[in-house]
Short mmCIF file of the C-alpha atoms (twelve columns), coordinates in Angstrom:
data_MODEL
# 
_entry.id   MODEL 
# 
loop_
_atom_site.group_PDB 
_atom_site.id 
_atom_site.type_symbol 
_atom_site.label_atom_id 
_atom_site.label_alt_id 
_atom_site.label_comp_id 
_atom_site.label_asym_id 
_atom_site.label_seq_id 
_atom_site.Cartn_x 
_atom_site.Cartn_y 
_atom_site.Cartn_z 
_atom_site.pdbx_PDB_model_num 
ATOM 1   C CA . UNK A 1   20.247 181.592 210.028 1 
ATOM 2   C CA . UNK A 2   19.804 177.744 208.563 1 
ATOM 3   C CA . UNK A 3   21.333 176.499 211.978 1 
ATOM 4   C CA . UNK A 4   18.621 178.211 213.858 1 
ATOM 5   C CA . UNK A 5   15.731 177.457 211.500 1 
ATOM 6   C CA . UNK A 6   16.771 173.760 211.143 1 
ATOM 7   C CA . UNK A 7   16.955 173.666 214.938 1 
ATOM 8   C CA . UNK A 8   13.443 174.236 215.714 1 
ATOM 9   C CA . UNK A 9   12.296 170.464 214.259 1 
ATOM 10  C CA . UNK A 10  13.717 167.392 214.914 1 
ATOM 11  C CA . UNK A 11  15.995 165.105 212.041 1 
ATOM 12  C CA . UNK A 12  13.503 163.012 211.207 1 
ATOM 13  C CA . UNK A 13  11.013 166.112 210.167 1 
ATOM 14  C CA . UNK A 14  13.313 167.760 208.158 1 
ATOM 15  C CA . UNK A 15  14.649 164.451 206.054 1 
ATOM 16  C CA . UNK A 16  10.978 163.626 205.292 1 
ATOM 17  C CA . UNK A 17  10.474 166.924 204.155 1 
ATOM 18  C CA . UNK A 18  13.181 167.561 201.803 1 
ATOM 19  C CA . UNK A 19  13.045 164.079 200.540 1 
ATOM 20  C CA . UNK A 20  9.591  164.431 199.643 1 
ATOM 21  C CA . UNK A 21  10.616 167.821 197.967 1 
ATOM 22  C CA . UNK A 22  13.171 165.650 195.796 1 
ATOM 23  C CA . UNK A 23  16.140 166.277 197.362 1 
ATOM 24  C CA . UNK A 24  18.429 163.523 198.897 1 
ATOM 25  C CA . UNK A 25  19.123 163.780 202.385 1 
ATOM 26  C CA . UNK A 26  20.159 161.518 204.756 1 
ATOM 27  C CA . UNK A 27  20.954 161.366 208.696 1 
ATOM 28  C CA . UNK A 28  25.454 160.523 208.784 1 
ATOM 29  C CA . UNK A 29  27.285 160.617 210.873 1 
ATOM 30  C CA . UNK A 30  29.787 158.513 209.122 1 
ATOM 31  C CA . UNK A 31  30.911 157.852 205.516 1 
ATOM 32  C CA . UNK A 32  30.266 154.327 205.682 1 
ATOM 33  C CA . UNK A 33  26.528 155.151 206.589 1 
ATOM 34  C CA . UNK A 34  26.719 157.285 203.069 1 
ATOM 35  C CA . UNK A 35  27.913 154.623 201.117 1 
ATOM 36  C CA . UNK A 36  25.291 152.435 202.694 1 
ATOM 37  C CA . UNK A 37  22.185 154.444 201.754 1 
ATOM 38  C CA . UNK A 38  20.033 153.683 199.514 1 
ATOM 39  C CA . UNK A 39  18.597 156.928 198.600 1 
ATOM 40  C CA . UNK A 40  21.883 158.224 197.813 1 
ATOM 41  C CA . UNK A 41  22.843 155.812 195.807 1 
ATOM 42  C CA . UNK A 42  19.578 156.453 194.018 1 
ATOM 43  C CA . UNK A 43  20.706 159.810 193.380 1 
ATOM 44  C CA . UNK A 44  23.815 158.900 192.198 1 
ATOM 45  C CA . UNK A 45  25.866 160.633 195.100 1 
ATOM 46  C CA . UNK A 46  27.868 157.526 195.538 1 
ATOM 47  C CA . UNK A 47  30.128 157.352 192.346 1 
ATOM 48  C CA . UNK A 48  32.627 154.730 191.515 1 
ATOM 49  C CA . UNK A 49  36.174 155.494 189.511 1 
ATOM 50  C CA . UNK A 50  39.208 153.991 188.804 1 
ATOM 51  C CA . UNK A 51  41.511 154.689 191.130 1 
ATOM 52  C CA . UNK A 52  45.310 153.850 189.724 1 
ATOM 53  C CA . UNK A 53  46.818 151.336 191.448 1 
ATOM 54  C CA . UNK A 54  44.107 150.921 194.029 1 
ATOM 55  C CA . UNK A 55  41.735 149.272 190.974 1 
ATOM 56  C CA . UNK A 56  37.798 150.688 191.420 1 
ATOM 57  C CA . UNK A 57  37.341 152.638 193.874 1 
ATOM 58  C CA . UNK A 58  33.074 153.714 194.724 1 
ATOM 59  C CA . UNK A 59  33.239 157.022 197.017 1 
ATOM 60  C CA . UNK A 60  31.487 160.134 197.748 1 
ATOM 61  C CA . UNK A 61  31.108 162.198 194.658 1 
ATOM 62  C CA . UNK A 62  29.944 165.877 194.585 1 
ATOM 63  C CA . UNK A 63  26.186 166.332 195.542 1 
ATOM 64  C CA . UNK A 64  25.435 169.404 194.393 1 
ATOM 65  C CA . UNK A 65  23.496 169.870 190.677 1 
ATOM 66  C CA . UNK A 66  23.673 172.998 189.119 1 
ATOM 67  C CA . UNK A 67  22.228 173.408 185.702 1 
ATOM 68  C CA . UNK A 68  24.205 175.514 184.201 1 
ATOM 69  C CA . UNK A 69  27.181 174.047 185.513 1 
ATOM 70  C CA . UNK A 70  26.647 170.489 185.668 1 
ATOM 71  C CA . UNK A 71  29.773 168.745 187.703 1 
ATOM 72  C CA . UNK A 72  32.058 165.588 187.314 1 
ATOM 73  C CA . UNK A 73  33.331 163.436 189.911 1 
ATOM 74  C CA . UNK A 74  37.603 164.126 188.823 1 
ATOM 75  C CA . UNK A 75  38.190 160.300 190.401 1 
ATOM 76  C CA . UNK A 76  38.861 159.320 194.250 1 
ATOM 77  C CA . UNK A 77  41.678 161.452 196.452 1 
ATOM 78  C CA . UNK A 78  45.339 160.513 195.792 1 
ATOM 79  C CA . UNK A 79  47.306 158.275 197.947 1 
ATOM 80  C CA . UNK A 80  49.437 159.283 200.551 1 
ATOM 81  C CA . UNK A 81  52.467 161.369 198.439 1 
ATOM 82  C CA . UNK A 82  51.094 160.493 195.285 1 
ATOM 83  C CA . UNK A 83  51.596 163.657 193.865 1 
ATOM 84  C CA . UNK A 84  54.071 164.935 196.010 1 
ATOM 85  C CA . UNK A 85  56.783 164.795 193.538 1 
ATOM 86  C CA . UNK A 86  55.288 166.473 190.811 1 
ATOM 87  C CA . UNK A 87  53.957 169.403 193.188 1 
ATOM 88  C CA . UNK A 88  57.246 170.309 194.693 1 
ATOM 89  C CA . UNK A 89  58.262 170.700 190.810 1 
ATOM 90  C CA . UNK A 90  55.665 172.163 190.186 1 
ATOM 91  C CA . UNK A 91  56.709 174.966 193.574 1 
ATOM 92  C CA . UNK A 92  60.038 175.182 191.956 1 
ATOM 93  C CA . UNK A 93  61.895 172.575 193.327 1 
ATOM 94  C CA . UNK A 94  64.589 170.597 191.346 1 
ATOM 95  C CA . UNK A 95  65.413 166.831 191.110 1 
ATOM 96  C CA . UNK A 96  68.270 167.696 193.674 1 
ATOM 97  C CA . UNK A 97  66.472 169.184 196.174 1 
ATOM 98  C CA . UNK A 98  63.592 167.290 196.114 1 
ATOM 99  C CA . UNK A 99  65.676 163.597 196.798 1 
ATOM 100 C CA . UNK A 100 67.200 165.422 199.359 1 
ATOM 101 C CA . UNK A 101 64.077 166.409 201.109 1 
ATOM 102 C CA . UNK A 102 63.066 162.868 200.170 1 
ATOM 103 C CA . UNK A 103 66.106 161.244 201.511 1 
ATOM 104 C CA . UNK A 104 65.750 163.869 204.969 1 
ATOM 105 C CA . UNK A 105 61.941 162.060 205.201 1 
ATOM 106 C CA . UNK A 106 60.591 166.036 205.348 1 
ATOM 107 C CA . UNK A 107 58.157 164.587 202.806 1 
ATOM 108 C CA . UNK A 108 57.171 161.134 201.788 1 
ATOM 109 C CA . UNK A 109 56.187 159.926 198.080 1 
ATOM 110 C CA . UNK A 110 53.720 157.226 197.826 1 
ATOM 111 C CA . UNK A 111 55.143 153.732 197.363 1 
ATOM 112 C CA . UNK A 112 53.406 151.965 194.728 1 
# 
């Protein structure tokens, strides 16, 4: 129903609209475009954490803003096998088994 309705006016139409309704909305077709705009940042879209070893980090928070239910941004996605340790543990998996599938290279822990 939205894809049909939105496809009756161009891009341009509909940003101006819903930006003049308060919302932030923006033409991407890339992340770096997202990080780039201004109106977002405005809105505070664009959030920046500390990331771990990988010092601040700005990214893509959550846009949404519910009232009732007002969200936080829980920091920037893990690095490759960060957590993959802990999560086979977490499946069940002892310290055995997991160095084996470690040593085997069926999964890969992050190297920090």
């Amino acid at each position: 129903m939205l894809i049909e309705r939105f496809g009756r006016r161009p891009v341009a139409e509909w940003l101006e609209v819903l930006q003049r309704s308060g919302i932030a909305a923006v033409r991407s077709t890339n992340t770096v475009a997202m990080m780039e705009d201004p109106g977002l940042r405005a809105a505070g879209i664009v959030v920046t954490t500390e990331g771990g070893a990988l010092g601040t980090v700005e990214h893509i928070g959550v846009s949404q803003r519910l009232s009732g239910t007002p969200v936080r941004s829980g920091g920037p996605t893990p690095t490759m096998g960060q957590d993959t340790v802990a999560v086979l543990r977490e499946l069940g998996y002892d310290d055995v088994e997991v160095g084996a599938m470690l040593g085997r290279r069926v999964v890969a822990a992050a190297r920090l």
